[in-house]
N, C-alpha and C positions, 0 to 999 in steps of 0.2 A: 624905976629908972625914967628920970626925962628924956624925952626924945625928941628932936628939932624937925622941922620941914624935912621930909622925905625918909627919914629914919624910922625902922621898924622896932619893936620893943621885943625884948625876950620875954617878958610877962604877959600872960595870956589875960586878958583883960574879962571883967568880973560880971559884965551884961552875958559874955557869951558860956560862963559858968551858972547863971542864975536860969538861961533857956536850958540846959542841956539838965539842969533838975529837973526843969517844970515840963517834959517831956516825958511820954511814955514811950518806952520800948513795946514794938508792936510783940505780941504773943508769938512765940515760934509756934510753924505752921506741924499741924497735927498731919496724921497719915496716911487719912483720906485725901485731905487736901492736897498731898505730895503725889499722891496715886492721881489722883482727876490731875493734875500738872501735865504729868509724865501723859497720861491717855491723849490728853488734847496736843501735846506736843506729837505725839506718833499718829496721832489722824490729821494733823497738819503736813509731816513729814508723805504722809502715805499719798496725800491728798496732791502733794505739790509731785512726787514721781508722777502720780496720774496722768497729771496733766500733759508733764515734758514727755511722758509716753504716748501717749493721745499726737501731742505735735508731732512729733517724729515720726510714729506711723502714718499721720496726716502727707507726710513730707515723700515719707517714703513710694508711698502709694498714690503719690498723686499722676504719674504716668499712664499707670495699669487703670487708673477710672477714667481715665480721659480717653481710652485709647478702647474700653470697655461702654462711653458714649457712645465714641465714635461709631464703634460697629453698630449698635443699640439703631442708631438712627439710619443707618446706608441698609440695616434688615429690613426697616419700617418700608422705608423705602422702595426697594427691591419689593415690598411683597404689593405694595401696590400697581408695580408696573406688570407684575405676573400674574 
């Protein structure tokens, strides 16, 4: 079918039949490889809670270390003047 300035063809044109032979379809993956996927995805997964765990206790506790200084430094203190 001819087709003019800006018109689309219903016929799938013959270069992009000739790549899609000369193409390999990769192997589908074996069961090892699906297994290592899976592990790195749950040591990713395990990996990233850590983290926002870590922050968050970071977060939580940051009153009680400061305030755990504080005293830290007014004992020091105190024991020199006594």
């Amino acid at each position: 079918m001819e087709t003019g300035e800006g018109e689309l063809s219903d016929e799938p044109s013959s270069a992009s039949e000739d790549e899609d032979e000369g193409e390999k379809k990769p192997p589908p993956p074996n069961l090892l490889r699906k297994i290592l996927g899976y592990i790195r995805f749950a040591w990713a997964l395990v990996e990233s809670v850590m983290v926002s765990l870590t922050t968050w206790m970071n977060k939580f506790s940051k009153d009680y270390r400061h305030v755990s200084k504080i005293l830290a430094t007014e004992k020091s203190v105190l024991k020199v003047t006594v």
